[in-house]
PDB file with one MODEL, atoms N, CA, C and O in Angstrom:
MODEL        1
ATOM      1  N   UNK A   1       0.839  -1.183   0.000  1.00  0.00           N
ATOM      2  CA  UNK A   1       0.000   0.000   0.000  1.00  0.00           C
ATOM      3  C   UNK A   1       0.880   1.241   0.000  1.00  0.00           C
ATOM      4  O   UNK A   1       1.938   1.348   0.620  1.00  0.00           O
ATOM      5  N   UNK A   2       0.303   2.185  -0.787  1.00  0.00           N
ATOM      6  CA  UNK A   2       0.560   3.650  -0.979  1.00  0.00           C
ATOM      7  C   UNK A   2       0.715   4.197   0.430  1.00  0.00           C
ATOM      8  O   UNK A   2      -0.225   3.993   1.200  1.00  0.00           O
ATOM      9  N   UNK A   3       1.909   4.947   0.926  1.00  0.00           N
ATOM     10  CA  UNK A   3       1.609   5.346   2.220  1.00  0.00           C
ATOM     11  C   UNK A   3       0.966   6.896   1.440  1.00  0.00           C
ATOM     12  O   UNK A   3       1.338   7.249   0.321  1.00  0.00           O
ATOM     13  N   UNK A   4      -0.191   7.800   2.411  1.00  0.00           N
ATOM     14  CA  UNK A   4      -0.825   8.915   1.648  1.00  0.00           C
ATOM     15  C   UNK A   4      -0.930   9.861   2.828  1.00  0.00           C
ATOM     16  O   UNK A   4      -1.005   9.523   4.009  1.00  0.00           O
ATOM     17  N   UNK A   5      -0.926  10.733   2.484  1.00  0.00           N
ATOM     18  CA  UNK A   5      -0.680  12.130   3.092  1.00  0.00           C
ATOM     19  C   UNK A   5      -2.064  13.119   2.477  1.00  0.00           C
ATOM     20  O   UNK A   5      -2.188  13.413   1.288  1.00  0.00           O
ATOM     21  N   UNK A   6      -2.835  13.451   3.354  1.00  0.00           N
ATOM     22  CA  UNK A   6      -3.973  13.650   2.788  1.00  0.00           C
ATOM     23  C   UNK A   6      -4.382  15.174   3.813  1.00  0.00           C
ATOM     24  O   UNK A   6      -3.872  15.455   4.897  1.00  0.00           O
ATOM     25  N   UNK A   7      -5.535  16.044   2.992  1.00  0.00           N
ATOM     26  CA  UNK A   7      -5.783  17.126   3.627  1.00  0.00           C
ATOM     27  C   UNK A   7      -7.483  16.780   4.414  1.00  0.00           C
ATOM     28  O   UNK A   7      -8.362  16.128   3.850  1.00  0.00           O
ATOM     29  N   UNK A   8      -7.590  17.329   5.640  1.00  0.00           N
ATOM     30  CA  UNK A   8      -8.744  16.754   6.566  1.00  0.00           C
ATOM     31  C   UNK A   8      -8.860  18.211   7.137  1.00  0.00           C
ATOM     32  O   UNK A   8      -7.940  19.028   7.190  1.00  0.00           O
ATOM     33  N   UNK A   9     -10.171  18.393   7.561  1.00  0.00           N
ATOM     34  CA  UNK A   9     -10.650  19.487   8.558  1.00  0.00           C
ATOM     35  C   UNK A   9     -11.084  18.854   9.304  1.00  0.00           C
ATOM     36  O   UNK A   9     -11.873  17.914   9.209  1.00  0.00           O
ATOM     37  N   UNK A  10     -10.297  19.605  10.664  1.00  0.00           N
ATOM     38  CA  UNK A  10     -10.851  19.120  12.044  1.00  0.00           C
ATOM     39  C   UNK A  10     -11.884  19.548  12.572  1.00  0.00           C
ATOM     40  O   UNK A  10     -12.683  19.991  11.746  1.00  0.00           O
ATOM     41  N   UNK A  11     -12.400  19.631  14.240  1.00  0.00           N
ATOM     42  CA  UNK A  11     -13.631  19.694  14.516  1.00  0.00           C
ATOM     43  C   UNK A  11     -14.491  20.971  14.229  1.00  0.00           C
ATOM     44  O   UNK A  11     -14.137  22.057  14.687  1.00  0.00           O
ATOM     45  N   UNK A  12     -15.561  20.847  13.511  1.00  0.00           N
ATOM     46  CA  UNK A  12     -16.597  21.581  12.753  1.00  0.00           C
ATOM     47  C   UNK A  12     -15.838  22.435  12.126  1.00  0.00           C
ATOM     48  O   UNK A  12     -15.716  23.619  12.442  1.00  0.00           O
ATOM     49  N   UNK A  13     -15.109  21.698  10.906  1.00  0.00           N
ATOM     50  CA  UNK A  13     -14.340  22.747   9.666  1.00  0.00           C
ATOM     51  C   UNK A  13     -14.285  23.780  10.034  1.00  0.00           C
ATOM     52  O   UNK A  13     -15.062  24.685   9.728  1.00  0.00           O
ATOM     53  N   UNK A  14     -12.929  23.883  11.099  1.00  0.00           N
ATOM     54  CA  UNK A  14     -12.590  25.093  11.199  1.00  0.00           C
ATOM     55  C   UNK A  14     -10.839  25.396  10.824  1.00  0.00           C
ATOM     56  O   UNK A  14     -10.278  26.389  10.362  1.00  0.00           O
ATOM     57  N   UNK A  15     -10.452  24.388  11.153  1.00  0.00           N
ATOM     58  CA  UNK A  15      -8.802  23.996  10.887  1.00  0.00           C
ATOM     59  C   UNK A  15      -8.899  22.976   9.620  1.00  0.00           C
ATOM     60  O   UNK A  15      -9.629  21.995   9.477  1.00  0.00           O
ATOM     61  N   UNK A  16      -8.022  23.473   8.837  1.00  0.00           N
ATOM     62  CA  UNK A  16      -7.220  21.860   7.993  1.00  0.00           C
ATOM     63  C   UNK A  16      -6.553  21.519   8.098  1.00  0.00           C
ATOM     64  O   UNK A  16      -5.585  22.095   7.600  1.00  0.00           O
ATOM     65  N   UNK A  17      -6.351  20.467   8.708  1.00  0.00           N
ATOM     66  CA  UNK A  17      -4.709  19.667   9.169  1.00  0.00           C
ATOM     67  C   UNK A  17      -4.279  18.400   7.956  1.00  0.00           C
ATOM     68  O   UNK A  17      -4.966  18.028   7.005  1.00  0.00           O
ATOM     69  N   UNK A  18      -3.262  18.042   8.268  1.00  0.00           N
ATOM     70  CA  UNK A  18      -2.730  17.353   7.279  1.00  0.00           C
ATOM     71  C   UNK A  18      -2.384  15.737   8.092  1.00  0.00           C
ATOM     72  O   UNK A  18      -1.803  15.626   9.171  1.00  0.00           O
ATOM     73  N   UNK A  19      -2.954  14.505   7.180  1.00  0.00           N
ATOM     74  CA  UNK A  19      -2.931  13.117   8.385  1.00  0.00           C
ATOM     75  C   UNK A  19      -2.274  12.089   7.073  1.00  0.00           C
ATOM     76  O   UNK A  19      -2.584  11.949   5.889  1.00  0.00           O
ATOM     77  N   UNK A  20      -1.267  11.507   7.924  1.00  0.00           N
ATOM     78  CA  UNK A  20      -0.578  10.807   7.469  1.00  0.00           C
ATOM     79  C   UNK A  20      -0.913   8.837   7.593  1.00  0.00           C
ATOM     80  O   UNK A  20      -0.477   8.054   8.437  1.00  0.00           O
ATOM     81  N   UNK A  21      -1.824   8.567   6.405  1.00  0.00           N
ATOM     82  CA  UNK A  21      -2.361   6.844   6.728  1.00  0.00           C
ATOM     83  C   UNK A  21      -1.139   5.894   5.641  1.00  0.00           C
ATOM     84  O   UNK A  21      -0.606   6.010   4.537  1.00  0.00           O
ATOM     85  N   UNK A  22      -1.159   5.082   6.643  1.00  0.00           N
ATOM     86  CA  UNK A  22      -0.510   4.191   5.991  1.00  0.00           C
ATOM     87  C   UNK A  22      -1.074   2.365   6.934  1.00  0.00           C
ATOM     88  O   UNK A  22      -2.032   2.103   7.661  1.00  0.00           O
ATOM     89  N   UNK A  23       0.249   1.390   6.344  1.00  0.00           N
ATOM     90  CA  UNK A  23       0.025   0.365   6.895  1.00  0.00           C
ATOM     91  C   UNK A  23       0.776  -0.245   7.925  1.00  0.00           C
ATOM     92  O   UNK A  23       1.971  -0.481   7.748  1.00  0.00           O
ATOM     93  N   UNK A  24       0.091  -0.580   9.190  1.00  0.00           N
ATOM     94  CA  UNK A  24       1.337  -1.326  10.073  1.00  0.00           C
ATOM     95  C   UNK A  24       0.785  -2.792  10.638  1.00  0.00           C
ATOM     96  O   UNK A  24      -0.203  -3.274  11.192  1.00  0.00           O
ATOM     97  N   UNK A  25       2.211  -3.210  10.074  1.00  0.00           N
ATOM     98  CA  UNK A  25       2.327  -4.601  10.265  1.00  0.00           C
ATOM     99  C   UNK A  25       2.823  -5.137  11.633  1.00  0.00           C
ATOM    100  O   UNK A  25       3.769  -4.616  12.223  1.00  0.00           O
ATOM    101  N   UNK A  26       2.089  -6.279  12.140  1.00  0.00           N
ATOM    102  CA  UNK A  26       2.581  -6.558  13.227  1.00  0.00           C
ATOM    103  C   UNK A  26       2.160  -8.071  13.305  1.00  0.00           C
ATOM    104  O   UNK A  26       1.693  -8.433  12.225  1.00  0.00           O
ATOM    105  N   UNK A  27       2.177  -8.823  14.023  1.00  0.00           N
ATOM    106  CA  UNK A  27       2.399 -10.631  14.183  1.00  0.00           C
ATOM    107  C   UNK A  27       1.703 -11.498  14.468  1.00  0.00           C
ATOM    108  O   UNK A  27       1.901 -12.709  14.575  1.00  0.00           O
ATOM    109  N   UNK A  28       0.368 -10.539  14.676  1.00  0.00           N
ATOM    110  CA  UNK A  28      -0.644 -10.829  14.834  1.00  0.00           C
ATOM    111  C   UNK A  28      -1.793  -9.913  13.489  1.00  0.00           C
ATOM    112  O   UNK A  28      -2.993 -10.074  13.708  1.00  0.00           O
ATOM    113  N   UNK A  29      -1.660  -9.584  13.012  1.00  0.00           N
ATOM    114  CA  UNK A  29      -2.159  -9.116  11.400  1.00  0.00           C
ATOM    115  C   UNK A  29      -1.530  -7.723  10.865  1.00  0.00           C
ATOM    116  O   UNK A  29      -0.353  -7.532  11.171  1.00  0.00           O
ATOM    117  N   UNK A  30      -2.133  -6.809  10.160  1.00  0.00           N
ATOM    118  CA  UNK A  30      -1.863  -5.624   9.778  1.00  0.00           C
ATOM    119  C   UNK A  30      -3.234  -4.907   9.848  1.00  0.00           C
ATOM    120  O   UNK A  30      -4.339  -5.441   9.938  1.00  0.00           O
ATOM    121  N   UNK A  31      -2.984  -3.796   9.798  1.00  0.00           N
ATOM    122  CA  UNK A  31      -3.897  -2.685   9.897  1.00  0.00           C
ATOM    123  C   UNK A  31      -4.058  -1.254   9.668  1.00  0.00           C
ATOM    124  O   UNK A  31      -3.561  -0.595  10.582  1.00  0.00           O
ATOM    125  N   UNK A  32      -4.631  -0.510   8.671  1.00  0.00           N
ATOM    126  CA  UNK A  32      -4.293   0.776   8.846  1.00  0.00           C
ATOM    127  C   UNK A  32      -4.575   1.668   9.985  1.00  0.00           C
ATOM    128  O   UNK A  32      -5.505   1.757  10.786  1.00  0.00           O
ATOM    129  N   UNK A  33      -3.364   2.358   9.776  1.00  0.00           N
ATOM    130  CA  UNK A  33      -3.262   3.992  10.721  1.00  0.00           C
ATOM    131  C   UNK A  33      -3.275   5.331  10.707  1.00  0.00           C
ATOM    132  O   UNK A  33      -2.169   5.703  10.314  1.00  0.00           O
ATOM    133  N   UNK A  34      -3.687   5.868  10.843  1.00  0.00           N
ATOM    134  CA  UNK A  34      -3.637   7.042  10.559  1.00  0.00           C
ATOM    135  C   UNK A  34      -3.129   8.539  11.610  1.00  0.00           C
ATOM    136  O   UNK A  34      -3.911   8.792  12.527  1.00  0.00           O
ATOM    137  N   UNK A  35      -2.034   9.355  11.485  1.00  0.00           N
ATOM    138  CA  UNK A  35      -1.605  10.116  12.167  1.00  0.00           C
ATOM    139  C   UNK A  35      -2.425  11.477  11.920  1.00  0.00           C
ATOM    140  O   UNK A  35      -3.410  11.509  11.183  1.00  0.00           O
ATOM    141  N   UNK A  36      -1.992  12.451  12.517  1.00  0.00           N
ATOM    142  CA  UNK A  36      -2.174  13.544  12.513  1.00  0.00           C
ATOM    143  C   UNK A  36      -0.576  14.434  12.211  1.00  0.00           C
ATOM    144  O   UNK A  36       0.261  14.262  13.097  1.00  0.00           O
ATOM    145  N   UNK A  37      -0.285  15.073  11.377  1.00  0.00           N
ATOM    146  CA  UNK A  37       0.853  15.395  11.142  1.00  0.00           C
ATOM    147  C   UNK A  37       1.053  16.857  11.601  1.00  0.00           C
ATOM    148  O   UNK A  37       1.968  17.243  12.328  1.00  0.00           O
ATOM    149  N   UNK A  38      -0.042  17.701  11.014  1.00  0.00           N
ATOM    150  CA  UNK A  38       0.446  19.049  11.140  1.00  0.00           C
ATOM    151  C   UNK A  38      -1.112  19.990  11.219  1.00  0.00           C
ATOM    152  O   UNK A  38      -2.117  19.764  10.544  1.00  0.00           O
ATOM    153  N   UNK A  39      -0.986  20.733  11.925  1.00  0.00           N
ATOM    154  CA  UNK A  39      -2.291  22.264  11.341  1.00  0.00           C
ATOM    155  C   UNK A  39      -1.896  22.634  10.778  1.00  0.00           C
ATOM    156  O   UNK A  39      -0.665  22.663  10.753  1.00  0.00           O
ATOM    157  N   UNK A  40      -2.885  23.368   9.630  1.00  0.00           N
ATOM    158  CA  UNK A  40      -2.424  23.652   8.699  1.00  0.00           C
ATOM    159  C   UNK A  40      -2.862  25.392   8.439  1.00  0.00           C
ATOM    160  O   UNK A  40      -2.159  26.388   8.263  1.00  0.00           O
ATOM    161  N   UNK A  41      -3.874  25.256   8.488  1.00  0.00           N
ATOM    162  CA  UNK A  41      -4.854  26.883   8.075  1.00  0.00           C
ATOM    163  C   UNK A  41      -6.036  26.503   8.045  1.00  0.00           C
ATOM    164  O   UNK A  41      -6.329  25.308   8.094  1.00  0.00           O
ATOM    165  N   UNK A  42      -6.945  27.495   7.955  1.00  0.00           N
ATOM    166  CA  UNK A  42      -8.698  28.119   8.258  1.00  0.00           C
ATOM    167  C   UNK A  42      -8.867  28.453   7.060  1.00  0.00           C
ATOM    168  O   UNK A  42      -9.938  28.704   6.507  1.00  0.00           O
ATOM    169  N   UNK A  43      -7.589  28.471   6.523  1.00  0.00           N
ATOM    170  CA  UNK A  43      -8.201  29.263   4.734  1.00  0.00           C
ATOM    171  C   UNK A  43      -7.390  27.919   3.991  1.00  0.00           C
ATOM    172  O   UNK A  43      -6.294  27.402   4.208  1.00  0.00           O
ATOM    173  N   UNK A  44      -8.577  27.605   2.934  1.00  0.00           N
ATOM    174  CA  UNK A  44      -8.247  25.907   2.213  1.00  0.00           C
ATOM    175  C   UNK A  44      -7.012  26.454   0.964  1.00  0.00           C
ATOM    176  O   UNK A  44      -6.093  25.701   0.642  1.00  0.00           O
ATOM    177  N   UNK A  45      -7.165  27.779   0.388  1.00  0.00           N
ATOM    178  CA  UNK A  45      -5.838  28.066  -0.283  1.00  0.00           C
ATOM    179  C   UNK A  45      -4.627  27.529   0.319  1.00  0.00           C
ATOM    180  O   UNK A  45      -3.956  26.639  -0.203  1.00  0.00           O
ATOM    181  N   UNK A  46      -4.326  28.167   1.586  1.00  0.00           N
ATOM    182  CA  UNK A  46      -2.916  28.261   1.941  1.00  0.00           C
ATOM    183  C   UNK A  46      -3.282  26.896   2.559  1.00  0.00           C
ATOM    184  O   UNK A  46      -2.274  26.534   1.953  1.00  0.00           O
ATOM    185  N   UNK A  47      -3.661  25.968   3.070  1.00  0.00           N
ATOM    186  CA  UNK A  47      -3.890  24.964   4.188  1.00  0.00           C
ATOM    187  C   UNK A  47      -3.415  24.057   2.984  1.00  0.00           C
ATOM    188  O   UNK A  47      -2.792  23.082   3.405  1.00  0.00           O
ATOM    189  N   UNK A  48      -3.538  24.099   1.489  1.00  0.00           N
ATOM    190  CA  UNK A  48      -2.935  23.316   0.252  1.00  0.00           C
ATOM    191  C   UNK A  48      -1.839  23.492  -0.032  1.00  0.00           C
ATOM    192  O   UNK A  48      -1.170  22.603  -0.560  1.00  0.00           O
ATOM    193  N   UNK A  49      -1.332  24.769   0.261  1.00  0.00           N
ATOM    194  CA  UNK A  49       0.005  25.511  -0.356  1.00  0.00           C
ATOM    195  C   UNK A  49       1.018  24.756   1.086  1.00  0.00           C
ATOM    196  O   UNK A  49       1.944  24.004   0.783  1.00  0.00           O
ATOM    197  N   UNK A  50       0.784  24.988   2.278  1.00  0.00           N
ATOM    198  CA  UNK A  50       1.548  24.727   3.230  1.00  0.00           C
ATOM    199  C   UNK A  50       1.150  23.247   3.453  1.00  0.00           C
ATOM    200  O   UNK A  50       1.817  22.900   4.429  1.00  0.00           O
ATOM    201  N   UNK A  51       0.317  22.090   2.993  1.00  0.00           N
ATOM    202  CA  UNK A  51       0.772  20.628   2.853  1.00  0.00           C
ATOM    203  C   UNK A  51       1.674  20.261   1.936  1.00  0.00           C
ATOM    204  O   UNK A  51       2.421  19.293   2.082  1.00  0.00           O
ATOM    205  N   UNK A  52       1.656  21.079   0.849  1.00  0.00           N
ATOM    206  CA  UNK A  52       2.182  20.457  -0.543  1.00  0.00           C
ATOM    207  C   UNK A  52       3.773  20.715  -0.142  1.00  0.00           C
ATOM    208  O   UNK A  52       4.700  20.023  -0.564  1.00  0.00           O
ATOM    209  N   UNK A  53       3.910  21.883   0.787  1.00  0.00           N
ATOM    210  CA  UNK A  53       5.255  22.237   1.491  1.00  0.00           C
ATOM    211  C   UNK A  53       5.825  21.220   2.282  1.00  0.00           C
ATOM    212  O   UNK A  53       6.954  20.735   2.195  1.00  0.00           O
ATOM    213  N   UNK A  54       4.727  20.898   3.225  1.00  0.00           N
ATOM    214  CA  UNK A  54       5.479  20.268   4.191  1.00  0.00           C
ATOM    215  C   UNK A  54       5.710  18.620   3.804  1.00  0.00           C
ATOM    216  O   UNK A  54       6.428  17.834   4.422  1.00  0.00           O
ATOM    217  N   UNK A  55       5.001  18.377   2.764  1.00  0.00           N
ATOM    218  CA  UNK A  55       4.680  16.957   1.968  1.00  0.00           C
ATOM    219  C   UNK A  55       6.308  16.566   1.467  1.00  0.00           C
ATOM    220  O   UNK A  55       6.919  15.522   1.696  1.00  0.00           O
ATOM    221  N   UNK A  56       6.843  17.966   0.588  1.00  0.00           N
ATOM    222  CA  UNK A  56       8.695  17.926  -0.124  1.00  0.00           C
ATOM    223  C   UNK A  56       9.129  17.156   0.824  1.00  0.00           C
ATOM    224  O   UNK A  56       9.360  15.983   0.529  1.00  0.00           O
ATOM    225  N   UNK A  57       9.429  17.781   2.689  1.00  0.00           N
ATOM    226  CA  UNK A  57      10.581  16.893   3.325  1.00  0.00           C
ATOM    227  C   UNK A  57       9.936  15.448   3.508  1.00  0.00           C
ATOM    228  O   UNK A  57      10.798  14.701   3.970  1.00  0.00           O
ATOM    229  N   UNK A  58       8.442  14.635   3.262  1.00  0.00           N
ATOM    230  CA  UNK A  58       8.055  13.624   3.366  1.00  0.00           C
ATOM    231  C   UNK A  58       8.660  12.354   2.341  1.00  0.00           C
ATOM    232  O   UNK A  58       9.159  11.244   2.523  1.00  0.00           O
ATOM    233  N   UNK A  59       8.331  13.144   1.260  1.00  0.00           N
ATOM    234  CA  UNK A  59       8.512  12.434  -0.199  1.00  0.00           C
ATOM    235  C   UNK A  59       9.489  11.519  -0.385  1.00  0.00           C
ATOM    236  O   UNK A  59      10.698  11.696  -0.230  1.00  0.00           O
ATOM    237  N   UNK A  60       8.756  10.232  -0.827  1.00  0.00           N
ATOM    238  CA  UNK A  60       9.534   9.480  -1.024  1.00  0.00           C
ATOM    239  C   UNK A  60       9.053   8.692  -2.295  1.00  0.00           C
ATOM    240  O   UNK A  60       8.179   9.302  -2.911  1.00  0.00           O
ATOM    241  N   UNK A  61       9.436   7.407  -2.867  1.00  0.00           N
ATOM    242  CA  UNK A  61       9.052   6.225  -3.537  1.00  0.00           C
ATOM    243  C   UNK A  61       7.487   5.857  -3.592  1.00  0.00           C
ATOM    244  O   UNK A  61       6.687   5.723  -4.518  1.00  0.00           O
ATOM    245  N   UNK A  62       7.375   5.712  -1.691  1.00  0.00           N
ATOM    246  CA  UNK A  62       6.100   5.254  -1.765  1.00  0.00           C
ATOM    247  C   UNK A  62       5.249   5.905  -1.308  1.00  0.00           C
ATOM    248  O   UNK A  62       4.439   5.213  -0.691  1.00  0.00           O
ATOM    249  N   UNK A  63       4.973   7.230  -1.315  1.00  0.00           N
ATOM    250  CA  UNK A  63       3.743   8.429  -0.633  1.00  0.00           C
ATOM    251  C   UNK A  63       3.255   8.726  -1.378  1.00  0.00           C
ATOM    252  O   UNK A  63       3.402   8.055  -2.400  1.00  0.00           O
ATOM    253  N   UNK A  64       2.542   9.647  -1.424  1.00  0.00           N
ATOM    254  CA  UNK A  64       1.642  10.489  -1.983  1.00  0.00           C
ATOM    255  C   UNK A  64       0.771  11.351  -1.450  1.00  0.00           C
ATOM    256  O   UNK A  64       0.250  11.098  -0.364  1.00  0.00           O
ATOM    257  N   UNK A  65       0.551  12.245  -1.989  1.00  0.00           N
ATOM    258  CA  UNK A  65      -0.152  13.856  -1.368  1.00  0.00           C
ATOM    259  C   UNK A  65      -1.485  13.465  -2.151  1.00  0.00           C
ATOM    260  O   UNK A  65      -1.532  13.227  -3.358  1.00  0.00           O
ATOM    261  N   UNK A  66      -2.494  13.440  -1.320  1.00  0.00           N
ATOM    262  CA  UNK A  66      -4.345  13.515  -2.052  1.00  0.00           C
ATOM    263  C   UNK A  66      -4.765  14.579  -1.463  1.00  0.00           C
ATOM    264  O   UNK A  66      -4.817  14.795  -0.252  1.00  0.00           O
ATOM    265  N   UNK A  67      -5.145  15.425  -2.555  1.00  0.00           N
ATOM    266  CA  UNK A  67      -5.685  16.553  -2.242  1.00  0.00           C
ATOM    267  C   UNK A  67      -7.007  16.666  -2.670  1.00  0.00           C
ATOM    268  O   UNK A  67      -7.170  16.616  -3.890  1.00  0.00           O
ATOM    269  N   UNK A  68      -8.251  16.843  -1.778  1.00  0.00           N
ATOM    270  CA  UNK A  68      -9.289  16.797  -2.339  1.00  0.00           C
ATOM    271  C   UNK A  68     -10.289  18.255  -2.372  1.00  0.00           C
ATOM    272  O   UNK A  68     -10.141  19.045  -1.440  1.00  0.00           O
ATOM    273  N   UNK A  69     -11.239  18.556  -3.402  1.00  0.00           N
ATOM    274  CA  UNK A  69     -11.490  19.363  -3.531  1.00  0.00           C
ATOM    275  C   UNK A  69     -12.403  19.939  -2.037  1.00  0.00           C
ATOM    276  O   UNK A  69     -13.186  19.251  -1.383  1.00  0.00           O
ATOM    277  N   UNK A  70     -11.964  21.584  -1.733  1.00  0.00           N
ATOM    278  CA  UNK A  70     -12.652  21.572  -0.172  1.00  0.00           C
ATOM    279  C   UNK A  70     -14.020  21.342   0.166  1.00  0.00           C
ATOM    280  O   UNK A  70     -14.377  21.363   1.344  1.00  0.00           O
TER     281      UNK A  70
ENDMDL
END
């Protein structure tokens, strides 16, 4: 699986933060997870401009940034 880096508004769309899901494996099965990475902004312009920023030092092989329309 794609690890994905995705844009979310938190409680009653007021913040957009940025949450980091992926998969973790462990010995008894796997399962997805999902973090919370960063706040972002109240305004969905810049709350895109400053994931897609903070996404560069993430980037790798297997990520990806989903950005969905607000």
């Amino acid at each position: 699986m794609t690890n994905i880096y995705s844009i979310g508004s938190g409680r009653q769309n007021k913040m957009f933060c940025l949450y980091y899901t992926f998969m973790e494996y462990r010995s008894y099965g796997s399962f997805e997870r999902t973090h919370h990475v960063a706040n972002l902004s109240t305004n969905y312009e810049k709350a895109v401009a400053k994931a897609k920023s903070i996404f560069k030092g993430y980037r790798d092989n297997n990520s990806k940034l989903v950005i969905e329309k607000e």
